[in-house]
N, C-alpha and C positions, 0 to 999 in steps of 0.2 A: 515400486509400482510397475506393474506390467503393463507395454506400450498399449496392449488391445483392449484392456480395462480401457486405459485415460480416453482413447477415441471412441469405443464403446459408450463410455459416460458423456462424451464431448457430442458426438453427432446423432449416433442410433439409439439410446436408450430411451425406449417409450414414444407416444406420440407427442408430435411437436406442432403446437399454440402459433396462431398468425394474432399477436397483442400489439396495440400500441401506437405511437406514432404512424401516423398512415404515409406523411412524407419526412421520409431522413433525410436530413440535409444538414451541415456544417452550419454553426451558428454564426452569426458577426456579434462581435463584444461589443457592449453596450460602452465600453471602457476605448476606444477606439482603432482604428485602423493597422495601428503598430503594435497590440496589449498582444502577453505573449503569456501571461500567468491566470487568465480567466479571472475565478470566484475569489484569488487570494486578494485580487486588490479590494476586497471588503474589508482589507486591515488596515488600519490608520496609526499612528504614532500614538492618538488619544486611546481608540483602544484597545493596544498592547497595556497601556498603562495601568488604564481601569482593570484591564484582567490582572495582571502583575500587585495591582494596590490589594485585592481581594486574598491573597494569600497570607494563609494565619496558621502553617504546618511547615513544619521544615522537612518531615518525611518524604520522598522522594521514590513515585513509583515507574520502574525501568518497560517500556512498551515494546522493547522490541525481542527480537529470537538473537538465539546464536546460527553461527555460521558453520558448519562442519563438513568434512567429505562423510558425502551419503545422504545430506541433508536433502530435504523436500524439493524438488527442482522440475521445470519445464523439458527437462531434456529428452521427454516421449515428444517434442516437437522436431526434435534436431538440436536446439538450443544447447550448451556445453554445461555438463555441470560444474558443481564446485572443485576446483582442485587448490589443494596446498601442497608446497615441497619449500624444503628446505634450504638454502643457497650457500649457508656458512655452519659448521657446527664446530663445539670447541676443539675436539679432536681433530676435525676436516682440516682447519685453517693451520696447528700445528705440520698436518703431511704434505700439505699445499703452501703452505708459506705465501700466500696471493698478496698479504701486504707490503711482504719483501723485511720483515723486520724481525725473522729468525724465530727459531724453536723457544728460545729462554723467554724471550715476549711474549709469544705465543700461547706458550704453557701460562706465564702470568695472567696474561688479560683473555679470558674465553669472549669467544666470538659466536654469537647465532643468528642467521639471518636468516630471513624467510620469503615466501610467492605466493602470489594467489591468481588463479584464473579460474572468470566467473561470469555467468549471465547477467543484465544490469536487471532484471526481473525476479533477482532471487532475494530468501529472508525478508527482512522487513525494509520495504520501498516505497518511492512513491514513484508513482507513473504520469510522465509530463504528455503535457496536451499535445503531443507528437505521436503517443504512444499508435493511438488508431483514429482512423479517419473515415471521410462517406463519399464515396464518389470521388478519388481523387486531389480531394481537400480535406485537408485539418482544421481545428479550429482556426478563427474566424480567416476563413479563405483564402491558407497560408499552402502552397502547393508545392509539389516535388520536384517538379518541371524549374522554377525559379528559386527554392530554398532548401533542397535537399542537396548535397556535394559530396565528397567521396569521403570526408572525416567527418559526415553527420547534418543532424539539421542545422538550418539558419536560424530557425524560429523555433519557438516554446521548446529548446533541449532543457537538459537538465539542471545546466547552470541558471537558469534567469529564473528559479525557485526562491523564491525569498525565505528567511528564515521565516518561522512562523510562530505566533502568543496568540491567542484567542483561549477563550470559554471553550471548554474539552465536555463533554455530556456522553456518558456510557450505555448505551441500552442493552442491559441485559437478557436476550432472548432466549438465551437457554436458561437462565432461572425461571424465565414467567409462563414459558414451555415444555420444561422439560429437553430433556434428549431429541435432538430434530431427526428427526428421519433422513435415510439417505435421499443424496438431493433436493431435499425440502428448501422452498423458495418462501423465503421471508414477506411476508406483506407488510401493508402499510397498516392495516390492522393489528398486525400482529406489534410493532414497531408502540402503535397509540397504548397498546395494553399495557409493556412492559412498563412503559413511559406513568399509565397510571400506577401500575402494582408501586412504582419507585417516586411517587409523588411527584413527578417531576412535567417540565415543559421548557420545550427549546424557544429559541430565539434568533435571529437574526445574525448571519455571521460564524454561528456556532461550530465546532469541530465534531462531528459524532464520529463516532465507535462502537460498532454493535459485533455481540459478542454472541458468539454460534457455539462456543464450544471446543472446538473442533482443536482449536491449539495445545490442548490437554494431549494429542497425539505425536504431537511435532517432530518430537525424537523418535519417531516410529514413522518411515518416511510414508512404507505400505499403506497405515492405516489415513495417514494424515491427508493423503493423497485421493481414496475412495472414495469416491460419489460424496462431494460433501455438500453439505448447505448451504446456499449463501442467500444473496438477498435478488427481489424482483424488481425487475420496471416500475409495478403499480409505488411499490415502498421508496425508491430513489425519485420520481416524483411527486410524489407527499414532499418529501425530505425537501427539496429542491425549488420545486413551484409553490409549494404549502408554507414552508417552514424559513425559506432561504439559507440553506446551511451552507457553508463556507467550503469545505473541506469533510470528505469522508474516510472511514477504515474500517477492517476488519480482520477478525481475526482466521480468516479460511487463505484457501491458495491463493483463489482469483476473482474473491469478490462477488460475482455474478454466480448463483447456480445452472446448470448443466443436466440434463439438454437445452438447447438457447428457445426462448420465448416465440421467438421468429423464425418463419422457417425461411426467411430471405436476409437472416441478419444471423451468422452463428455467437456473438460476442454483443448482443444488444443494451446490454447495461454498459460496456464499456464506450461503445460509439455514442449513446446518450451523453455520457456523463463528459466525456473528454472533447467527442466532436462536435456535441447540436449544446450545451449547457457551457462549455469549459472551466466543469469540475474538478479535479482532481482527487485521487484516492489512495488509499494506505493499504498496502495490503499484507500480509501475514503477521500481523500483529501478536503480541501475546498481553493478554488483559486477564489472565487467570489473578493477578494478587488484586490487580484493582477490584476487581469481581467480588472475589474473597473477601477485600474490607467492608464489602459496599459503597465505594468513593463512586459515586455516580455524577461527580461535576469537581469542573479541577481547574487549574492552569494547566493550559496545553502547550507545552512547549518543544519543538522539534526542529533541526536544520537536514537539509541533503548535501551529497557531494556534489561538488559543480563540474558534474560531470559534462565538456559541453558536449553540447550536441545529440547527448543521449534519451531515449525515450523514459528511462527511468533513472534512480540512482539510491544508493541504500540511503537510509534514514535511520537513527536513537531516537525516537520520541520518549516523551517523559510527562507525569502527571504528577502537578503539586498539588494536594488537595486545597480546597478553600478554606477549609477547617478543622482542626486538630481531632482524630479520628483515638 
């Protein structure tokens, strides 16, 4: 991706909407003074169970991307991309001897080790309510002044994510749409269609996943990167205030389409969802097989790294269907 593309698409492209919330302001949790995980506390022990009891497939569909050098990255921000290097190879450890235990071992037992350094925003992640904020303050009124320190936040990092089981619900927008246009902002319209075209209706708590498309590019960083789709304000309030969903995803970079809604807020789906709601979201997903089968309601099942302190941290999510497909 070329850096003048991504800011191009990020800032000046087209004229820019004043939608929405008339005052942003950082939410306080309904959940109290210390809650550091927002909407996940809508999960309970009961229903992990009930979603868990509902499974009647043992087929097993894989939610997330691979990780490679060159892969799709934020680093037209500054941000570092992916790197991998090697630290041990069978031949290496023969000429280097670093275990101290000679050429004859050496040759026997091959040795390969490896590194990685990486954005905690890349592939498929989830982004903790640290991630972005309004005025100073994160979710519920957690500030930098008191809970920010030099190895990270005090509050909502990325360790204090729970694993997470709920009801998983797919919304397929690019089937019920077709091919979205570049930058095309998802409604909440658009969201109810799909949801009818696939008989379907959410609930309480529920996991969505709405599928743009666009991950069908992935391994094409250029394409996957261009002006893509995502979803709007008006559709994550449905979602949110409508619907109560627990937890979102998708399959694009960032979630939000581009240029921002606002023209005093450039990342307005994000400060809604993390700062004034304390949602969390998923983002570069891949739901091409789910798509494929039509599995549109599953067991959602996904853990993160307990990265602490971090604004995001990768995630495997996984979908069990509810029924033998």
């Amino acid at each position: 991706m070329k850096k003048t593309n991504f800011i191009v698409a990020l800032l000046l492209a087209g004229p820019l909407s004043v939608l929405g919330q008339q005052n942003e302001t950082v939410g306080k949790s309904p959940w109290g003074p210390d809650d550091e995980i927002g909407s996940l506390n809508l999960m309970s022990n009961s229903s992990r169970l009930e979603v868990l009891s509902q499974i009647k497939s043992g087929k097993t569909y894989d939610l997330s991307v691979e990780y490679f050098v060159g892969m799709p990255s934020f680093h037209a921000l500054g941000d570092p991309p992916y790197q991998y290097w090697l630290t041990h190879t069978p031949e290496g450890t023969v000429v280097d001897n670093p275990n101290g235990l000679g050429e004859k071992m050496n040759h026997k037992v091959s040795y390969t080790g490896d590194a990685i350094s990486m954005y905690t925003h890349m592939g498929t992640h989830i982004d903790a309510l640290n991630h972005f904020g309004l005025n100073g303050k994160i979710w519920n009124g957690f500030t930098p002044e008191e809970h920010l320190g030099d190895k990270g936040w005090k509050k909502t990092g990325a360790e204090t994510i729970p694993p997470i089981i709920a009801r998983g619900v797919l919304i397929d927008v690019k089937l019920s749409k077709g091919t979205l246009p570049k930058n095309y902002r998802i409604t909440a319209n658009d969201l109810q269609d799909a949801l009818d075209k696939q008989d379907l209706s959410l609930a309480p708590g529920d996991v969505v996943l709405i599928r743009t498309g666009q991950a069908e590019f992935y391994q094409d960083a250029d394409h996957y990167l261009d002006n893509y789709p995502g979803i709007s304000l008006d559709a994550v309030k449905w979602l949110i205030e409508d619907q109560d969903i627990m937890l979102l995803g998708a399959d694009n970079l960032s979630f939000e389409a581009f240029p921002p809604e606002r023209e005093d807020n450039w990342v307005p789906v994000h400060t809604y969802l993390l700062a004034e709601k304390g949602v969390m979201f998923i983002e570069q997903m891949f739901l091409e097989e789910l798509a494929g089968d039509k599995v549109y309601q599953f067991a959602f099942i996904a853990a993160s790294l307990k990265l602490k302190g971090a604004s995001a941290a990768p995630m495997r999510p996984m979908a069990i269907p509810f029924h033998s497909n």
